[in-house]
N, C-alpha and C positions, 0 to 999 in steps of 0.2 A: 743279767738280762741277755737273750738272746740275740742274736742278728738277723734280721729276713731279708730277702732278696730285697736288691731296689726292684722289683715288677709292681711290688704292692706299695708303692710312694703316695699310697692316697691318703685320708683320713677316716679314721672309722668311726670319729663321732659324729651324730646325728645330727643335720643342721636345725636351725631354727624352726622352719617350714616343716619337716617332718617331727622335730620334738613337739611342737604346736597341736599337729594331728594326734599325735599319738594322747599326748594331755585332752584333747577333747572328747576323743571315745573313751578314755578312761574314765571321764567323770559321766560318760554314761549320755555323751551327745550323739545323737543320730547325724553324721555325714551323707550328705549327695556326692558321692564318687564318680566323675567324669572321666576318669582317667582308666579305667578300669579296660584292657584291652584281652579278657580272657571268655574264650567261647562259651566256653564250659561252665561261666558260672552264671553269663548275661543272657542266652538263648533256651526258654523256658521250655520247649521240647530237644532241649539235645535228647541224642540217639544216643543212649547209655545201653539201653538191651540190645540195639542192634548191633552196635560192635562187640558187646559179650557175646553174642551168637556167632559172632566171625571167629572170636576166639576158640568156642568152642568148639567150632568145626576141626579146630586145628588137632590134627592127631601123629604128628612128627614132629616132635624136636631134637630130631637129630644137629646135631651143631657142626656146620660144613663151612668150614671158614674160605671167606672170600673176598678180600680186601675192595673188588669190586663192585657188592653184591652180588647173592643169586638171580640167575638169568632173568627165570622166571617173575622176579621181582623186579627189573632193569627193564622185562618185559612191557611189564604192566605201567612202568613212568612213560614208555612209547607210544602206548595207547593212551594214558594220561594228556599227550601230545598231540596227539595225531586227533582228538576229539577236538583239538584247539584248531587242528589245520596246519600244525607244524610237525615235520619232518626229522626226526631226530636215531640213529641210530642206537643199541643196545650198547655198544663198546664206547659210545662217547658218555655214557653214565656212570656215575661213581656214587656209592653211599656215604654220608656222616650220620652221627649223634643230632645234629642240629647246623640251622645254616651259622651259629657261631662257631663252633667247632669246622664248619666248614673253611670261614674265613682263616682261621688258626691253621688250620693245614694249607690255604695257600699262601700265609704269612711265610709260611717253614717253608714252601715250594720256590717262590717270590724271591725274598726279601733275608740279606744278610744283617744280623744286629747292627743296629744303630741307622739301617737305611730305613727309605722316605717310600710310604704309596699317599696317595693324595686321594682325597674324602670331598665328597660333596658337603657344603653348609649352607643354609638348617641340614642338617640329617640325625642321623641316629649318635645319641650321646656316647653311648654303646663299642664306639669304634674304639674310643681313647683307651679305654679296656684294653678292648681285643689286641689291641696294638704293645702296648705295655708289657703284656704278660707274652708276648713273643720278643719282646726288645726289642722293635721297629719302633716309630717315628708315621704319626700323620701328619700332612700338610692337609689345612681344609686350604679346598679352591670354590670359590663365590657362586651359588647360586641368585641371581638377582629378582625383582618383581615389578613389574610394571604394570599391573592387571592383568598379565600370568608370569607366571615364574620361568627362566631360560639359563640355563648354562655360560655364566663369563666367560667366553672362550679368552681373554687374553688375559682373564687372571687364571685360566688353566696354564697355559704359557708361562706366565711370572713363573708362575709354581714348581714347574718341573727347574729338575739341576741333576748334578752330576751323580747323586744318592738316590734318584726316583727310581724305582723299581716297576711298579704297578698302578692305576688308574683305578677308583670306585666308581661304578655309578648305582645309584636305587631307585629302581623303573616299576613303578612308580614311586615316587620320591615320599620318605616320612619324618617332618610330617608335612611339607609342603603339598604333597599330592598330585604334584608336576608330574605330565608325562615326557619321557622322551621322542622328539620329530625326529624325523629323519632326516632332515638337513643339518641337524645335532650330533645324529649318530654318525652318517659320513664327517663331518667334522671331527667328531671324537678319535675314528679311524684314522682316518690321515694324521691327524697328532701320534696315536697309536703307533702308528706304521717310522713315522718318521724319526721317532724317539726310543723304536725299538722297544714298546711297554704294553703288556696283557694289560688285559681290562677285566677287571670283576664287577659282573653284573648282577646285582642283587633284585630278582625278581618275584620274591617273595610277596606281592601285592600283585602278580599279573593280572588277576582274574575280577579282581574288584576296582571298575572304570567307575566313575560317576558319571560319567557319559559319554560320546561316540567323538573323538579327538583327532583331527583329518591328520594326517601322517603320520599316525605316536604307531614308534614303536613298540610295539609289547617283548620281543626277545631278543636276546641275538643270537640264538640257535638259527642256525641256516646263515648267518652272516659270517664268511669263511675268510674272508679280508684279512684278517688280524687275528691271533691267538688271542681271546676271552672266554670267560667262563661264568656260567650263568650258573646261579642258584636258587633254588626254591626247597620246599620243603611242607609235610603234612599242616606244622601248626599253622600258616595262613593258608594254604591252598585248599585243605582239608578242613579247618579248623580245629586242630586235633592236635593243641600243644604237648598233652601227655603223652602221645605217641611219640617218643622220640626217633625219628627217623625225618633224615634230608638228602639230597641230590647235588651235586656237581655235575652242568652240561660240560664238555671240553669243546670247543667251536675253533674251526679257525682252519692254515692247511694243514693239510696230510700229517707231512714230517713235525711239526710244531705237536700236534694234537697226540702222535705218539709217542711223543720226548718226559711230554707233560704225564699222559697217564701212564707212565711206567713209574717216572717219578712218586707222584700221587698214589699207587700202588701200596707202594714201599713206604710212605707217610702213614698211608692208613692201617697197613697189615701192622705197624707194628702198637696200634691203638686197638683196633676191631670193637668201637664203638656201639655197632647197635646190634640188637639182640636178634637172635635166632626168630624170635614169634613175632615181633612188630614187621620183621619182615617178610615173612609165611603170608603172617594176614595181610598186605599192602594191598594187593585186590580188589578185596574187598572195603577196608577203609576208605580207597579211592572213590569205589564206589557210593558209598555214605557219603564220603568227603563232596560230592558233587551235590548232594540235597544239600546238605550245611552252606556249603557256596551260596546256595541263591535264598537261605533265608540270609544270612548276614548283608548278600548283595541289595534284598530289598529291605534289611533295616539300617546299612549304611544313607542308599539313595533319601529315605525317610526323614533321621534324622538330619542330612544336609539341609533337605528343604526347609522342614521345622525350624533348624536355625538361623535362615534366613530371613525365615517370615517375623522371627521372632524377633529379630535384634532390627529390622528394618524400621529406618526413621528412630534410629535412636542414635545416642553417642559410639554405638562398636561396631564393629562392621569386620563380614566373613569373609575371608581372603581367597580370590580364587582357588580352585581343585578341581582335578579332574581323575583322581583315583585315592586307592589307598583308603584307609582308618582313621584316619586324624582329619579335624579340620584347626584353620587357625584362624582367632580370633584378637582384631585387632584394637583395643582400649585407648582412651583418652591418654595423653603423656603425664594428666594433672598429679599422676601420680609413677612410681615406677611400679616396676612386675612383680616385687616383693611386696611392694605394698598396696598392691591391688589381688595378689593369691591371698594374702594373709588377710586383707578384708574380707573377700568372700566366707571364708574360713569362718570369722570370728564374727561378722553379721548376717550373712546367709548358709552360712554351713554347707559353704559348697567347696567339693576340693577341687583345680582346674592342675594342668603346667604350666607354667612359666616358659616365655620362649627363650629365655637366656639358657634352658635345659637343653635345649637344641642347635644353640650358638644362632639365634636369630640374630642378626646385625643391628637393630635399634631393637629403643621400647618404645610403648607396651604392647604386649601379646602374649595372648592365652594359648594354650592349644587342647582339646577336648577328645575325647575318643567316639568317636560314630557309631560302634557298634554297643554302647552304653544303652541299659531298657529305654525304650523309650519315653515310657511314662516319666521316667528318671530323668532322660534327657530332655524333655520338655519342661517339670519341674525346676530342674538346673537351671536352663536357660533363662527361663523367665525369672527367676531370682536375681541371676548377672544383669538382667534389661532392668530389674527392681533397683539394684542397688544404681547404677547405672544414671539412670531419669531420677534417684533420689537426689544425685549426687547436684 
């Protein structure tokens, strides 16, 4: 037998929950998938010919390595920006493969093996990964809720020690859908500042508000306070996971911001993750990518409302959001999260998440995906309120 790295210390057998699934379509059962969070299969006019046409425009593929990205293409995230009303230079962009590969280059930038960046909780299950396969170390630090969700500042405190390296945040948060205030973000800074720690800002959700939130921050490009670095990228901003192509802002002062992208540099030249044509065409995808935006933006707003009408006056109830994909839905405790997915599943044929997937602090809670058909997500729904009032 061979030996593998400890990165991979996970299990690769299928739990219950997903053997479960798997046995139901095979005998030929029809699933409601609520979890389903891909453009490309949920949005019944994707633009498939229009980006073949960008394609085809393309008549250079010459391969011009550039660890930074082509201008031209560094250009076009500035305009991407600047359509927001934010301000961002060409040299403060950098390209990845994806905003997970992004975090991994600034794990390797960050973070010597065996040190600590600290992760927002609920957030993305996703980190422990990413973490692992660099041999880092997360600390989650407590997102709380009280009929909206806010950052623990003094379980950020506990948190940090002498191995912290770096700070997460996810603006807007997934799947919580908290946005960041700004009496948050100056708080964050000053911790930042005082502890000597970059902040990685994962703003992969900027663009999709569920509505108009008095001081949320949406970036922190332009906030020069403290070394951070913001992310985004085609698959949410665009909706255009297969494109693989993502960004790194550098923010922060002068001398910091060109410490970092020299570094960063030299991380990425020696990857050169994304291809010659995804980045040709960025332009133009961008441009697509903005139509895609505002159907998902009004089948997100849609199905939120849907599922509150729906589940109102009954045993479950939707937990505040104020952006993002995800909503989370909060069940009876008569039962746990295990055995309230595996109900659905086995009496309504519905698949949901479990919020122990995202380190919810109690049970029970569901989390559903927003951008799921609607017709789908109203069927869903109203099965959950079924079994629900059956119960």
């Amino acid at each position: 037998m061979y030996t593998y790295s400890q990165r991979l210390s996970w299990s690769f057998t299928a739990n219950r929950f997903s053997r479960l699934i798997a046995d139901k379509r095979k005998s030929g059962i029809s699933l409601l998938d609520l979890t389903i969070s891909n453009p490309t299969t949920v949005l019944a006019g994707y633009p498939h010919f229009a980006i073949s046409r960008i394609y085809a425009g393309l008549n250079d593929f010459t391969f011009r390595p550039d660890p930074l990205g082509r201008l031209e293409s560094r250009l076009a995230i500035v305009e991407f920006y600047k359509r927001r009303a934010i301000s961002i230079s060409p040299e403060q962009i950098l390209f990845t493969g994806s905003t997970s590969e992004a975090y991994s280059f600034l794990f390797k930038l960050l973070l010597n093996p065996g040190e600590e960046v600290l992760v927002p909780a609920p957030s993305y299950p996703l980190f422990e990964y990413l973490a692992a396969l660099d041999s880092v170390r997360i600390v989650p630090y407590r997102l709380v809720y009280d009929g909206n969700w806010f950052i623990d500042f003094m379980d950020v405190a506990r948190q940090i020690s002498s191995r912290t390296r770096a700070i997460v945040v996810v603006n807007p948060n997934n799947p919580t859908g908290s946005v960041l205030k700004t009496s948050e973000a100056d708080r964050l800074f000053d911790l930042a500042l005082q502890h000597r720690l970059p902040i990685i800002s994962d703003e992969v959700f900027m663009d999709y508000a569920l509505d108009e939130t008095a001081g949320a921050v949406k970036t922190f490009i332009g906030h020069d306070a403290v070394l951070s670095f913001s992310l985004n990228g085609l698959s949410k901003s665009a909706g255009m996971p297969q494109m693989k192509l993502a960004w790194i802002a550098i923010n922060g002062p002068e001398q910091d911001r060109e410490i970092a992208r020299h570094a960063l540099e030299l991380i990425i030249d020696t990857y050169l993750s994304v291809g010659t044509p995804v980045e040709a065409a960025l332009p133009g995808l961008l441009e697509i990518g903005e139509v895609i935006q505002q159907e998902i933006r009004a089948r997100i707003a849609q199905n939120w409302k849907i599922a509150n009408e729906i589940l109102n006056n009954s045993p479950a109830k939707c937990l505040h959001a104020e952006g993002g994909w995800s909503g989370i839905i909060q069940l009876p405790r008569t039962f746990s999260e295990e055995q309230w997915i595996t109900r659905l599943v086995e009496e309504q044929a519905v698949i949901v998440q479990p919020g122990y997937f995202f380190d919810m602090p109690s049970e029970a809670y569901v989390v559903v995906n927003l951008i799921t058909r609607t017709e789908e997500f109203v069927d869903g729904l109203r099965r959950i309120r079924q079994l629900l009032t059956r119960d």
